[in-house]
C-alpha positions as CSV (number, residue, x, y, z in Angstrom):
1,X,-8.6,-12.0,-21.5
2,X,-8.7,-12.2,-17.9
3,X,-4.8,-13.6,-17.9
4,X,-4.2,-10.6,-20.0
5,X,-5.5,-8.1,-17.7
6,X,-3.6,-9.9,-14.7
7,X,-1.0,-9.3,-16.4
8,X,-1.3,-5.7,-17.4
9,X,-2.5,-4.7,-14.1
10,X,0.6,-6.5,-12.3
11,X,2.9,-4.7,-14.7
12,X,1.7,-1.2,-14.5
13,X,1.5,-2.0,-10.4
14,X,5.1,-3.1,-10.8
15,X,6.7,0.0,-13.2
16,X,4.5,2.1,-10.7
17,X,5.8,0.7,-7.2
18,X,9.5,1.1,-8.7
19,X,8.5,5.1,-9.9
20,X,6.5,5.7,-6.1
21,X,7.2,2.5,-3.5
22,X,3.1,2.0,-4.8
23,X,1.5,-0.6,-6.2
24,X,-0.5,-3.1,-4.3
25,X,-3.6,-0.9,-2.6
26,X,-3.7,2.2,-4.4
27,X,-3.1,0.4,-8.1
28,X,-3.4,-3.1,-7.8
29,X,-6.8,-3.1,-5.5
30,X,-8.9,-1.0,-7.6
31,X,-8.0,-2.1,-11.2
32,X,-8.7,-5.0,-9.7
33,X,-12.3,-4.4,-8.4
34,X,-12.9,-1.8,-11.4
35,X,-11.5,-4.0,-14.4
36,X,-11.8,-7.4,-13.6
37,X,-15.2,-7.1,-11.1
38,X,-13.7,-8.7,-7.8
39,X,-15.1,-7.7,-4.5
40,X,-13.3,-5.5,-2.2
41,X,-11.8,-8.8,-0.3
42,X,-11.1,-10.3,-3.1
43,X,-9.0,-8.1,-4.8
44,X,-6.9,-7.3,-1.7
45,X,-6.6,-10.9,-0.9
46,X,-5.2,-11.5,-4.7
47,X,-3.1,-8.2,-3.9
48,X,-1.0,-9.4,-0.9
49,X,-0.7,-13.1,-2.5
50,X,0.7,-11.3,-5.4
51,X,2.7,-10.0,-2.9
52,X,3.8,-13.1,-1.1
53,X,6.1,-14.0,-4.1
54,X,9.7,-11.6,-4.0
55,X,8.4,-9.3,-6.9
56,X,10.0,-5.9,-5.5
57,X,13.7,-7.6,-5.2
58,X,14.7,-6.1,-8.6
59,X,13.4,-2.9,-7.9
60,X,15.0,-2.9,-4.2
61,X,18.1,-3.9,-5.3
62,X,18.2,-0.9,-7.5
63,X,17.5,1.5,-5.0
64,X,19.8,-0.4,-2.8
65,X,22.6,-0.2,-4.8
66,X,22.2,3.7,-5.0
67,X,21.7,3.8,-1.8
68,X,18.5,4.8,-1.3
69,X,17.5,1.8,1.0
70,X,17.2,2.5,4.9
71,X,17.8,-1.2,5.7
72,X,16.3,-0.9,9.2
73,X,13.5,0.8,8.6
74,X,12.6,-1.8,5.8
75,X,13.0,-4.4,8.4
76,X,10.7,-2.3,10.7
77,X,8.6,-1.5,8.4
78,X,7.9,-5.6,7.2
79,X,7.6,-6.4,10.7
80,X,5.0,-3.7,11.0
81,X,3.4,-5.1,7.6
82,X,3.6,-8.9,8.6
83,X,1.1,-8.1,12.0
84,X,-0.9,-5.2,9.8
85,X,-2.0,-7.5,6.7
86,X,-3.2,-10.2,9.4
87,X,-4.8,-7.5,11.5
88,X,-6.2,-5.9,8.2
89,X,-7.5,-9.0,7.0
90,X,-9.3,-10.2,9.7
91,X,-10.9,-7.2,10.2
92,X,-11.9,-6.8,6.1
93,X,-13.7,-9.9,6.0
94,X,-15.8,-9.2,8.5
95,X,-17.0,-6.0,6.6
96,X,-19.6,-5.7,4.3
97,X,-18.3,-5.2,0.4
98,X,-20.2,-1.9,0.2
99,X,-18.9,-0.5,3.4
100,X,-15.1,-1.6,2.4
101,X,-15.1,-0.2,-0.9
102,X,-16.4,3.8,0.2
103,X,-14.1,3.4,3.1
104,X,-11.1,2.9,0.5
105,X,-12.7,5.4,-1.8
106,X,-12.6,8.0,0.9
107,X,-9.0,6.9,1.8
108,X,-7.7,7.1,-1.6
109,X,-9.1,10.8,-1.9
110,X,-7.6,11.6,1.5
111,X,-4.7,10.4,0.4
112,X,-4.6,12.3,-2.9
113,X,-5.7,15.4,-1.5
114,X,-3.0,15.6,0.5
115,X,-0.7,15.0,-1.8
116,X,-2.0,17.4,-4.6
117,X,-2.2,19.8,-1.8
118,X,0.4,19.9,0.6
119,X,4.0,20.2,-0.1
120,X,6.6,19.7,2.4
C-alpha cells in the first residue's frame, strides 16, 4: 500500500508542478505527513530526494520549447535553491516536529490567502 501511495502522491505532485511550477512543499510535504504519517523532516527530506533525480525535465522541456523558460533565472534560481535546501535543512532538524509542522500550516495559509485574495 505504501508503494502505492508513493506513487500516487509523486504523480499528482508531478501533473500538479507541470499545471503550477508546485509540487514538492505545498503537495508532496503534506500528503506526505497527512497520508503516509511521516514527521515534518521526514517528509521534506523524502521531498528533495525525490527531487534529486531529473523528474521536472519533461515538463521543462515543454515549457521550454514554447518558450516559456527564462533560462537565467532558472539558473539563478537553482543556485539560490542548492544554498537554500542546505540552509533549510539544517535549520529544520534542529526544530521540534510540532513547531515545524504549525509553522508550515501557517505558511501554507499565507500563501493561499494571498493568492485567493490578491490579484495582480
Amino acid at each position: 500500500m505504501q508503494l502505492i501511495l508513493g506513487s500516487l502522491i509523486g504523480l499528482v505532485g508531478g501533473v500538479l508542478s507541470g499545471l503550477f511550477g508546485i509540487g514538492g512543499g505545498l503537495v508532496i510535504v503534506p500528503a506526505l505527513i497527512l497520508l503516509v504519517g511521516m514527521t515534518p523532516k521526514q517528509a521534506a527530506g523524502t521531498s528533495l530526494a525525490a527531487l534529486l533525480l531529473p523528474v521536472g525535465i519533461l515538463g521543462a522541456l515543454e515549457y521550454w520549447r514554447a518558450g516559456q523558460v527564462d533560462v537565467r533565472m532558472a539558473i539563478l534560481v537553482a543556485a539560490g535553491l542548492l544554498v537554500g535546501a542546505f540552509i533549510g535543512a539544517r535549520l529544520a532538524v534542529g526544530l521540534p516536529n510540532e513547531l515545524l509542522q504549525r509553522a508550515f500550516g501557517v505558511l501554507l495559509l499565507l500563501v493561499g490567502l494571498r493568492l485567493a485574495l490578491i490579484v495582480s
